[in-house]
N, C-alpha and C positions, 0 to 999 in steps of 0.2 A: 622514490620508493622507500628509503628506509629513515625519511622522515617519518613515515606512515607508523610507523615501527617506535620510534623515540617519542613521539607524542602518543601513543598509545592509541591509535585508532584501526588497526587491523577487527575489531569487536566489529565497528562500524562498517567499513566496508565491506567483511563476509555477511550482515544481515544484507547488506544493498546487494551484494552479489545475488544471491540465495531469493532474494524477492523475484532482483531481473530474471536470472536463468531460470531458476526453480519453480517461483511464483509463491515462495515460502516468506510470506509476510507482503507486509504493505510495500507497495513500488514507494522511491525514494521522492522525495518531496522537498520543496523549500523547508518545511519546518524540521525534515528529516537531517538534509543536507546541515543546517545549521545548528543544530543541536551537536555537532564537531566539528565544523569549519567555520562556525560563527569568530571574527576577530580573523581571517586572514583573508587577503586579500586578490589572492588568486590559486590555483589549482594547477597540476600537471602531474604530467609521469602516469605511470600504474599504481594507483588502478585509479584515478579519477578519470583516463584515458576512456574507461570502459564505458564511460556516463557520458555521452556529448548529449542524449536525447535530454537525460533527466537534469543535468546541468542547465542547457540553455532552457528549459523548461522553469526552472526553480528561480534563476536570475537571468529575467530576460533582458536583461540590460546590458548586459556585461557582454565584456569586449573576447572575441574568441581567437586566442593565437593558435594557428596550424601548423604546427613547427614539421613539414618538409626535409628528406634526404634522399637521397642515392638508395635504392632498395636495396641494393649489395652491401654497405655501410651499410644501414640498420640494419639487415641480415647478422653481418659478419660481431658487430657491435651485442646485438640480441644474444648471439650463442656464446661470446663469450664475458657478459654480464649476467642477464636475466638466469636465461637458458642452464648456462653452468651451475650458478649459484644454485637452482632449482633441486638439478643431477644433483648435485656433489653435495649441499647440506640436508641434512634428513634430522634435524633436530625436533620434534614435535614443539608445538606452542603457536600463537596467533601469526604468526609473518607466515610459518609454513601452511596452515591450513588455509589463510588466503591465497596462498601460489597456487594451492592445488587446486583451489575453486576455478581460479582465472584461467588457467591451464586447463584448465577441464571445457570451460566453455568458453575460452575464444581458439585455442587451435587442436580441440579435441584430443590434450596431451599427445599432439605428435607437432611442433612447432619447426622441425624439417619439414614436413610434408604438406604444411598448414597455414605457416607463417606468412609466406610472403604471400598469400592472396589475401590474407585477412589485414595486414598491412594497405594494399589496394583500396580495398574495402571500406574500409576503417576511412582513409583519406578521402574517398570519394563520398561517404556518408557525412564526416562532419562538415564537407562543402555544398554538402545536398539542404543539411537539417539548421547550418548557423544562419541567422539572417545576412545578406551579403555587406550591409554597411556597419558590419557588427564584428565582419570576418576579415584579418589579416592570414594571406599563407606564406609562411616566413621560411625563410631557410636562413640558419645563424650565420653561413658565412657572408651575408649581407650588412651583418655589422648593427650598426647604432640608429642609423638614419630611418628604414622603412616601419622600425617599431616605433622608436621616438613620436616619428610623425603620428601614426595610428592610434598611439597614445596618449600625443598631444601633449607632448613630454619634450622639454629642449634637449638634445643630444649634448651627454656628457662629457665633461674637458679629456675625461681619462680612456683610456685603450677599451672598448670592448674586451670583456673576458675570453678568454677563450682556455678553457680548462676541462678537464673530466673526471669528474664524479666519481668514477669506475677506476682511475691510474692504480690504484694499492691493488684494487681488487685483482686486476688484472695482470700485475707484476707479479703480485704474490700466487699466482695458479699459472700464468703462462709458463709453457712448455720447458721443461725443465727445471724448475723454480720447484 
């Protein structure tokens, strides 16, 4: 997510928002998608999360990871990542009118009452829409091996990472802090 932010692509994804929910402009397209993802090499996170139609649509080539967890974990992970940061920064500028877009249309700004079926959903839809020899559904505590293989990638001499993205965020706002 806040690569999306550093690269300056929030512009981008609120028009692909605004087209999908809205119908406010052209639905997103190969020529769409690569006029700001052209040069990298894969996608994740929010909000590229929100496009599995219009993704595998654009490059139907490409290989689809389903990165899998515990709906509790990504519950408990969501409210105090996403979710907080949402609450608590009210800075106007591109990062926040995108949240409030994706907020608005994936758990109808209420992401307690919303979340975990659209989580469901979500997981069952990109297993519905990816072609299945196209679809890894990975869960990271499996390590190096079942991506490696799917990617055709020899597994690396060194440890699997296992780090979070979120640690500052999350020290710095947890309770008490």
């Amino acid at each position: 997510m806040r690569e999306v932010g550093k690269n300056q692509h929030p512009p981008y994804w609120i028009a692909a928002l605004k087209a999908k929910f809205e119908g406010d402009g052209p639905a997103m397209d190969r020529a769409g998608f690569d006029e700001f993802l052209a040069g990298y090499a894969g996608v994740s996170d929010y909000p590229a999360a929100i496009f599995p139609d219009e993704l595998i649509h654009a490059y139907p080539d490409a290989q689809v990871i389903l990165t899998m967890r515990e709906e509790d974990k990504w519950y408990e992970s969501m409210m105090a990542t996403i979710i907080h940061a949402f609450g608590s920064i009210n800075k106007p500028g591109p990062m926040r009118s995108m949240a409030e877009l994706y907020h608005k249309h994936l758990w109808d700004n209420d992401f307690a009452k919303n979340g975990r079926a659209r989580f469901r959903e979500h997981n069952e839809h990109v297993k519905a829409v990816a072609p299945p020899e196209q679809l890894l559904v990975y869960e990271v505590k499996e390590g190096w091996a079942p991506l490696c293989a799917f990617l055709g990638k020899e597994i690396p001499e060194k440890a699997f990472p296992r780090s979070d993205d979120w640690l500052s965020y999350k020290q710095a706002h947890s309770k008490g802090a």
